[in-house]
N, C-alpha and C positions, 0 to 999 in steps of 0.2 A: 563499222561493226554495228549489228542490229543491238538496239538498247535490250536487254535480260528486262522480260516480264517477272515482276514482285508477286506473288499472291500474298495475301494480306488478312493476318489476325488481328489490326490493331485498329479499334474507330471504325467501325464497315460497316454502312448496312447493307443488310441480308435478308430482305423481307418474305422473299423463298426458302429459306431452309439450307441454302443450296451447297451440296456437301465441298467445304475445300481440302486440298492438298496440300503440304509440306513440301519444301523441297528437300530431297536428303542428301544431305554431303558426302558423297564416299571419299576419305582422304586420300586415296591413293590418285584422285582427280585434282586439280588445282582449282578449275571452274566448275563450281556449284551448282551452276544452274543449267548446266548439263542434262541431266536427270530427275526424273519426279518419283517422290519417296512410294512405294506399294511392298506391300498391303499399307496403309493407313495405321498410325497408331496413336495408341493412347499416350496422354500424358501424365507422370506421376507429379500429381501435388503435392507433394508431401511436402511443408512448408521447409525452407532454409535456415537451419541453425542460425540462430543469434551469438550464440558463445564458442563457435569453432576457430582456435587456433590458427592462421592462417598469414604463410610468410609472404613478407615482401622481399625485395631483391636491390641490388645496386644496378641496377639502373646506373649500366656504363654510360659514360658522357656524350657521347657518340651515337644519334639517332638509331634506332635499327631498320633498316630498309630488307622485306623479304625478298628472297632469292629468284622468285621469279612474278616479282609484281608485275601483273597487267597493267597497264597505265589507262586502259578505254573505263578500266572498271572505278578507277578513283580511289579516295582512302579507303573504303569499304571493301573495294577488290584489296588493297594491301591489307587489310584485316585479315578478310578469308586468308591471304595467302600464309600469313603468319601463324593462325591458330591454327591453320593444316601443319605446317611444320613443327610445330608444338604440340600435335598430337591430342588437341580438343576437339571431344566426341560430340557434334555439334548439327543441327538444323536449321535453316533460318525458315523464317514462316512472315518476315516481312522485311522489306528493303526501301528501295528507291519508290514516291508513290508519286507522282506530279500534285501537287495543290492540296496536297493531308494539311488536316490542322489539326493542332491540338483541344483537347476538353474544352478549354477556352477562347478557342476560334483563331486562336494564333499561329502564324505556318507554322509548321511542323520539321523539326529536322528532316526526318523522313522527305518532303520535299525537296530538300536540294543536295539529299544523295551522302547525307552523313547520318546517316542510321539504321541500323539492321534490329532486330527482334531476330535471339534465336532460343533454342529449347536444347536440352540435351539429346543426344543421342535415345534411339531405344535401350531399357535396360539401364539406363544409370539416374541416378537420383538427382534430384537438384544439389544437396550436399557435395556429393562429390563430383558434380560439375560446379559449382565457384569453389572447390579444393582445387580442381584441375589448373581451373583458369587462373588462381592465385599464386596457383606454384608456377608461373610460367616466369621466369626474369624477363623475356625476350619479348612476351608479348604485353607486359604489363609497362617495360619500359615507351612501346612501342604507342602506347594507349596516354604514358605519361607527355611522351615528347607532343602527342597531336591533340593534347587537350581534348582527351576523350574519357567518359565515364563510364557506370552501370546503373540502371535503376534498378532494382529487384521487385518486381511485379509476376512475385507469385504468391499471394495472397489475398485476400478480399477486400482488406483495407487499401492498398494499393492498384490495386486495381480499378478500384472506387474513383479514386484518385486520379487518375489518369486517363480513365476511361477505357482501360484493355480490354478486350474481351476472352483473353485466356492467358493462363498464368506463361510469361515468360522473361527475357533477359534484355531489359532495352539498351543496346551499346549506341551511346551516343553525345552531343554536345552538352546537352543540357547542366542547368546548372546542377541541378538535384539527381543527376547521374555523375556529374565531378565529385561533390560533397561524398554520393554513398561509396566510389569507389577510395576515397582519401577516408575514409571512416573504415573500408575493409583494409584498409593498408597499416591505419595504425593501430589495429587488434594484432597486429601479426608478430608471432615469435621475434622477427627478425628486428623487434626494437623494442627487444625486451632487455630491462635492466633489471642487475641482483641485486638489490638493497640490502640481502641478508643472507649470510650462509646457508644453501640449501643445495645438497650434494646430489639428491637425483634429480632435483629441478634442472641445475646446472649441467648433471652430465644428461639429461634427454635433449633438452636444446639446443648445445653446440653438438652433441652427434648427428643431430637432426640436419644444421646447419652445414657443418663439414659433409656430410654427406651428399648436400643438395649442389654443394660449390667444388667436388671432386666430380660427379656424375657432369655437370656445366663443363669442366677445364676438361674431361675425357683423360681421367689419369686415376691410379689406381689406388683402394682404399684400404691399404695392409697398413698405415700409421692414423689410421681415423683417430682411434683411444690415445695414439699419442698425441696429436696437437688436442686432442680435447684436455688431457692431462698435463699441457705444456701451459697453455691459458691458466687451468687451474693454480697455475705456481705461481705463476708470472701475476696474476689477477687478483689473488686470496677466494677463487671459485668466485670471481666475476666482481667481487665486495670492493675492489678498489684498481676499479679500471684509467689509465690513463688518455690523453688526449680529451674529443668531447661526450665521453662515456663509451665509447664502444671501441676501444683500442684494448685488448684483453693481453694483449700480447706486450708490452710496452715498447710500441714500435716507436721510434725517434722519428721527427721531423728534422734533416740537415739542411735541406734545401732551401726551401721558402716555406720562410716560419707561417706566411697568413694563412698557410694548409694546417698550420698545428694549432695546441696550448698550451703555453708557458704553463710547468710545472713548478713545486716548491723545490725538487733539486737541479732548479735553475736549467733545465732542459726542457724544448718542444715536442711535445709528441703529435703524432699525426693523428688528424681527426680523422672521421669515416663516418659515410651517411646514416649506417646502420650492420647489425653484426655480419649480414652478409656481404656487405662491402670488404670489412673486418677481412672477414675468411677468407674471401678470393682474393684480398691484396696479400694477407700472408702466407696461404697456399702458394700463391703466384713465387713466391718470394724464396721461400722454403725450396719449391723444387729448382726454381733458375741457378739462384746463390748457392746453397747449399747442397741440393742434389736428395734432400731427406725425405721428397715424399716418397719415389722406389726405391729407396733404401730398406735394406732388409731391417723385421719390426725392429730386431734385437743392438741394431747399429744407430738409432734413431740417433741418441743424442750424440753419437759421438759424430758423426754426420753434420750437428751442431756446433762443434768445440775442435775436430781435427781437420779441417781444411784449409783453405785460403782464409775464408770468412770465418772468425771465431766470435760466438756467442760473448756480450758479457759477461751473462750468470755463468759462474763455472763450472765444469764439467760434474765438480765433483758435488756442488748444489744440487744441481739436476737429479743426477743418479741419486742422492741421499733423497731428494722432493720424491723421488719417482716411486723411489719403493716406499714409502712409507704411505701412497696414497692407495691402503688400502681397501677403504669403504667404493673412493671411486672406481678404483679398477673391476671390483666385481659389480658394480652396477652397470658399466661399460661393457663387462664382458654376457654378462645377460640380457643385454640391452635389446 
């Protein structure tokens, strides 16, 4: 297979002017470099929020390998292939370059084929291309397992830095792209603790949450308010969460305690990496065991309390928890 020509924003000299091209991704292709981006477009600087909210994911144990990785392309092609199936609106404007060094003369990732530079799509803002990218589970797990990071080199001072020559997205080994992406992970909702009763705080988060982890599972979100209002009871709205903070639910550990932590009524609860681990282990849970997530809204709990599988808390907890949570439920329901 003929090696794919890179054209190149990063480190180049240009002592002609000489106009380059992008390459443009149309997702509905797998191979990028297919076609060459026209008309030519601008880039929007607008620098990337520093204080944006943005989830991380569990990060199932189990590598993610894309569904139709090219092997000639290497991890860079399994890149492309995964941020296509994840639906990131995306450019690359640098790749594979033979003998690139960095600012400081040192090879350069780029040389041996672990690094891309890409930019957003036309039409979408840097913001909501690292929202995109952050929201992906699939592709951030994918970024975790290969020891891959982001720089974020769209700004001046960075750029400075590295030597760019136009603001973009360096996905690659480096160390100071590990650090910034392990710095945007733990900004993220999804390890976030409630230290203090805070009723809209609480119910935007885990809707947030459940929402991200029903849309992942492909199952439907007619009990979203309920598990967020089922944590609430279970958790005192998150203020006294079991296991190692992110167990909202007080799911037990029976099996093998070193998954859990000893609690003071003498029971393990199961840890979790973070609340979205949470969600999807008790999503998962709720609809296998139970059958509660397509249960109709009005059957939630009993779905919980009349089965094979019967809830601890009793039925008639529940229902007395349930209706009395009335500040949360119209926060839920205007949400």
């Amino acid at each position: 297979m003929e090696q794919p020509e890179f054209l190149d924003f990063d480190i180049v000299d240009n002592p002609n002017n000489i106009d380059l091209k992008t390459f443009e991704f149309n997702s509905a292709d797998y191979n990028p470099y297919n076609s060459i981006a026209q008309p030519e477009f601008k880039l929007d600087t607008t620098p990337v929020s520093q204080d944006v909210d943005l989830p991380t994911f569990n990060l199932d144990k189990q590598p993610f390998k894309a569904k139709q990785f090219d092997p000639n392309l290497g991890l860079m092609g399994e890149f492309v292939d995964v941020a296509t199936e994840e639906g990131i609106p995306f450019k690359i404007t640098s790749g594979y370059r033979p003998n690139a060094v960095t600012k400081n003369g040192s090879a350069s990732w780029h040389s041996k084929g672990l690094a891309l530079d890409i930019v957003p799509s036309k039409g979408v803002t840097w913001t909501a291309f690292k929202n995109k990218i952050m929201s992906s589970p699939r592709l951030i797990q994918w970024m975790k397992d290969n020891d891959f990071g982001i720089i974020d080199e769209t700004n001046q001072e960075m750029l400075a830095k590295t030597g760019g020559t136009g603001p973009h997205f360096h996905i690659g080994k480096d160390k100071l792209a590990v650090n910034t992406f392990k710095e945007w992970m733990d900004k993220s909702i999804y390890n976030t603790k409630f230290t203090e009763k805070d009723i809209p705080r609480f119910a935007n988060t885990m809707k947030q949450i459940y929402g991200q982890v029903l849309d992942d599972l492909n199952l439907p979100k007619q009990n979203i308010d309920n598990l967020v209002m089922q944590d609430a009871f279970e958790s005192a709205y998150g203020t006294s969460p079991r296991g190692n903070g992110f167990n909202l639910g007080g799911i037990k550990e029976l099996n093998d305690k070193s998954k859990g932590t000893l609690w003071s009524d003498g029971n393990y609860y199961r840890n979790f990496d973070n609340l979205y681990d949470y969600a999807k282990y008790k999503v998962t849970l709720l609809n296998n065991r139970y059958n509660a997530i397509s249960s109709p809204v009005e059957n939630f709990i009993s779905s919980l309390h009349d089965g094979t599988y019967k809830y601890s808390a009793s039925k008639d907890n529940y229902e007395s928890a349930f209706k009395g949570m009335t500040t949360l439920r119209s926060i839920l329901n205007n949400g």
